[in-house]
N, C-alpha and C positions, 0 to 999 in steps of 0.2 A: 730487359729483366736480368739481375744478378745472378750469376752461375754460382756465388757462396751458397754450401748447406752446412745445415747446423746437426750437431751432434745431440741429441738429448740431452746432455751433458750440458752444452753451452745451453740452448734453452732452460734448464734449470738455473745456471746462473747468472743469465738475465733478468730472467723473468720474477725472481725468487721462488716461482716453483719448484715441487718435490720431485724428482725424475721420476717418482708412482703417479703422481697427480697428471702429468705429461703422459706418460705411457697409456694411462686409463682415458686420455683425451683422445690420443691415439687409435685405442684399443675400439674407440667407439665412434670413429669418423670422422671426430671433430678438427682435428687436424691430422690430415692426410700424410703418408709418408712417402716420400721423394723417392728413395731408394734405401739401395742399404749397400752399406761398406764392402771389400772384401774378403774383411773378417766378421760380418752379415751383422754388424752394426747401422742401427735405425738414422739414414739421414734423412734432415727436412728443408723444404725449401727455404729459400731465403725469407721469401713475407710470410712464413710460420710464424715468426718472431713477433710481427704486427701482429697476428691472427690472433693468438696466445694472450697479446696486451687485450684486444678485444675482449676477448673472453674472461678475464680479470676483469675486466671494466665492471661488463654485465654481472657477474657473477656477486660484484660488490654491490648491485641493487636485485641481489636475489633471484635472476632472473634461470630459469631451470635450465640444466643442463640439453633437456630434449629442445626447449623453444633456440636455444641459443645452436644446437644444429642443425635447424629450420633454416634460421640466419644462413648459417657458413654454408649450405647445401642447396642455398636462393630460394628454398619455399618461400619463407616471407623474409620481406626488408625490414632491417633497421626503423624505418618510421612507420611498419604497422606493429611492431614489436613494441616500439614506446606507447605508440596510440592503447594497445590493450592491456599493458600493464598499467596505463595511469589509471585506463576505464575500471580494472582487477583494483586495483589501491584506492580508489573510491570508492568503489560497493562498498571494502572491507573499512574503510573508513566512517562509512554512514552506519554498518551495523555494529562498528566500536561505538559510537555517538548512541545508537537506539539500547543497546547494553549498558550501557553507561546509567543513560536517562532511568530505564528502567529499575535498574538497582538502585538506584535514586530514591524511586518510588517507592519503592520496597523497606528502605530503609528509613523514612520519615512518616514514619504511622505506628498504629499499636499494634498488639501481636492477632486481634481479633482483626483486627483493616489490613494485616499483611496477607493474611490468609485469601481473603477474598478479592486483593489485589492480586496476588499470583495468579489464582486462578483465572482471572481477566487477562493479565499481563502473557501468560501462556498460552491466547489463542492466537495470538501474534506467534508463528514459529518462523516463517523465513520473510524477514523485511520487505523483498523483491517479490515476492509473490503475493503479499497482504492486498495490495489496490486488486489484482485480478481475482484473487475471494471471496473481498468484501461484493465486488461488481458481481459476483458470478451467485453470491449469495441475495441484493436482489433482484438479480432476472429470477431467482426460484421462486421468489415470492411474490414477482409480480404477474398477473394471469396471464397466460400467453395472448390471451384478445388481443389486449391493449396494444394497439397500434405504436410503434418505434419509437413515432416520434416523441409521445406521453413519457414512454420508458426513457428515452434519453434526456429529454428534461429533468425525469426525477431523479436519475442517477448520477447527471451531469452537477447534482445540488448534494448526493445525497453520499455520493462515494470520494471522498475526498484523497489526494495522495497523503505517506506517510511525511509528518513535520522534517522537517531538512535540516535542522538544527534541533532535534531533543531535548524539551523540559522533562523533567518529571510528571508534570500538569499536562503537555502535550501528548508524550510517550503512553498516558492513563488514558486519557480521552480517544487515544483513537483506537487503542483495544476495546474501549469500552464500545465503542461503534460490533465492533466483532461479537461483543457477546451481547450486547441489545439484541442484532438481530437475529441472532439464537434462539431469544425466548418463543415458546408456541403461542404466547398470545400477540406477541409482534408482528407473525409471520400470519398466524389466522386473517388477523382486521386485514392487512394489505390483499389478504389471496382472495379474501370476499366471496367465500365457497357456496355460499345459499343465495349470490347472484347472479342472472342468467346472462344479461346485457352488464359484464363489464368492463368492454371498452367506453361504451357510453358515460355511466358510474366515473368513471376515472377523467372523461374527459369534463362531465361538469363538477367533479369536486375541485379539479386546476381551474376551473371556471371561477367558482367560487372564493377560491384563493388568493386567484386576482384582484376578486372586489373586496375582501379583507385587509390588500396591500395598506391602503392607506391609514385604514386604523392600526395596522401594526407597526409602520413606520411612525406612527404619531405617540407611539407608546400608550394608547389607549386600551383599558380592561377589556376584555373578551364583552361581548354585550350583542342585544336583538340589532338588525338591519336587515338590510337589503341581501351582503353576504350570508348571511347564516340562514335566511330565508332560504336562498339558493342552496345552501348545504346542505338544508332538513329536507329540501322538493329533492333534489339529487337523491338522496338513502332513502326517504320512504318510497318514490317511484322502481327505485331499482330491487325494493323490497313486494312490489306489488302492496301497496299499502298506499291509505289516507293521509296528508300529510293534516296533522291534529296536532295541539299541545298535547295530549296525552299523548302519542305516539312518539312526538321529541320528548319528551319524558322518559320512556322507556329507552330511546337508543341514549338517550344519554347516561341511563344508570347502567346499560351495557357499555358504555366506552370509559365509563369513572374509571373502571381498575386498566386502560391499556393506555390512558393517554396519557400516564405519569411517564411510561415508556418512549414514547414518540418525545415528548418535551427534553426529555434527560437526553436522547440521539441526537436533535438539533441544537441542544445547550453543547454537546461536545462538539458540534461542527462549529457551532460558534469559537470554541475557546484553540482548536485547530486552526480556523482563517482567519480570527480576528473581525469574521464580518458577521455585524450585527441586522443589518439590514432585509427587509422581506423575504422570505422566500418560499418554495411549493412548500414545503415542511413547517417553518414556525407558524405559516399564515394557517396551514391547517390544522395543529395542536391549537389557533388563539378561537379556531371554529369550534370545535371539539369543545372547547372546554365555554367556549358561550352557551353552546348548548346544554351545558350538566348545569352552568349558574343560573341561566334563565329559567330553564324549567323543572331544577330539582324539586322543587315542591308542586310540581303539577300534578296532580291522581291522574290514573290512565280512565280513557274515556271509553 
């Protein structure tokens, strides 16, 4: 080890630093002082000098004066210090991209669609927290019966992460998830309050959803089968009720005005993943809505 120390002085004019900018580095630990002269002038060691270029380095990508005497002080190293500033420079990167996208939004419509975009756009406040929300929004509304496993199927379809690269079109669609399930009629149909058995309920409407897969994958209209059978036996049973045309008559002039809302939530999951294909959700908006075509003009019995 070098017996030269450097005077503040010379470190200043190495380094191009201010002899304030040094003192206050000083002043705050960051680099330690060797001693001091006879005339009680500040010497420093010889790899001050390196220590200092260090510290310009960092400081040229921003990084805080306290993390940077964590560094010198051996709290943490050098490559967990890179590691959480790239992790820090991406979150901030992803929510420049979702601001972006959004004012995007914002800005390509009329002054009557801007209004009612913000206010969608604004349920979304912090990027990083929207998946555990939307997830935590519906475990509220689905009944606690329902066994985990139903719940995690449905959420596993039903919560999607935020887009990774922001459109305007993506950045909409997936606030809009946040304020569909806001609405009280959204959150009513799921909680199924005037049902006693709804674990049961839950587990034959995914029943039914199943047997709907293949006409929804074939693109075929909502229409009578074997599925919707199973759909109607499912909610009249769970209702203590005769499973009748007249009775699928009635539930389906009660779900006319809630399953515009379920269809528009799984149209956004579509236009977020790009997957068009079956799932618990479109298969059972294509039930839903067989049952208001099939038997809208049924009288009740």
């Amino acid at each position: 080890m070098s017996h030269i120390t450097w005077t503040i002085g010379d470190l200043a004019a190495r380094t191009g630093l201010s002899v304030k900018t040094i003192r206050y580095y000083s002043d705050t630990g960051l680099l330690p002082m060797a001693q001091r002269s006879a005339g009680g002038h500040r010497r420093y060691a010889y790899e001050a000098l390196e220590q200092l270029r260090l510290v310009q380095q960092l400081r040229a990508l921003d990084t805080p004066i306290a993390t940077i005497t964590q560094l010198a002080t051996g709290e943490r190293s050098l490559g967990d210090l890179v590691t959480r500033a790239l992790n820090l420079t991406r979150t901030r990167l992803a929510e420049l991209s979702w601001r972006q996208a959004t004012l995007q939004a914002l800005d390509d419509c009329s002054d009557q669609e801007r209004l009612r975009r913000l206010a969608v756009l604004s349920r979304v406040q912090r990027l990083s927290e929207a998946p555990l929300d939307l997830g935590r929004a519906w475990e509220r509304v689905i009944p606690a019966a329902v066994p985990a496993r139903l719940v995690d199927l449905i959420t596993a379809q039903a919560v999607p992460e935020p887009p990774q690269d922001p459109s305007p079109q993506t950045a909409l669609a997936y606030a809009e998830l946040h304020a569909l399930i806001a609405q009280p009629g959204f959150r009513m149909y799921w909680a199924a309050p005037h049902v006693r058995d709804k674990a049961s309920l839950y587990a034959e409407l995914v029943e039914a959803a199943e047997l709907a897969k293949a006409a929804v994958a074939a693109g075929l209209p909502p229409q009578p089968g074997e599925a919707l059978d199973k759909f109607s036996r499912a909610c009249t049973r769970a209702r203590g009720e005769d499973d009748s045309p007249g009775f699928r008559a009635l539930m389906g002039a009660e779900f006319h005005t809630t399953v515009p809302l379920f269809r528009c939530y799984w149209q956004h999951i579509a236009t977020l993943t790009a997957d068009h294909r079956p799932n618990v959700g479109n298969t059972h908006c294509w039930l839903v809505e067989a049952l208001i075509t099939t038997y809208q003009h049924t009288g009740s019995t």
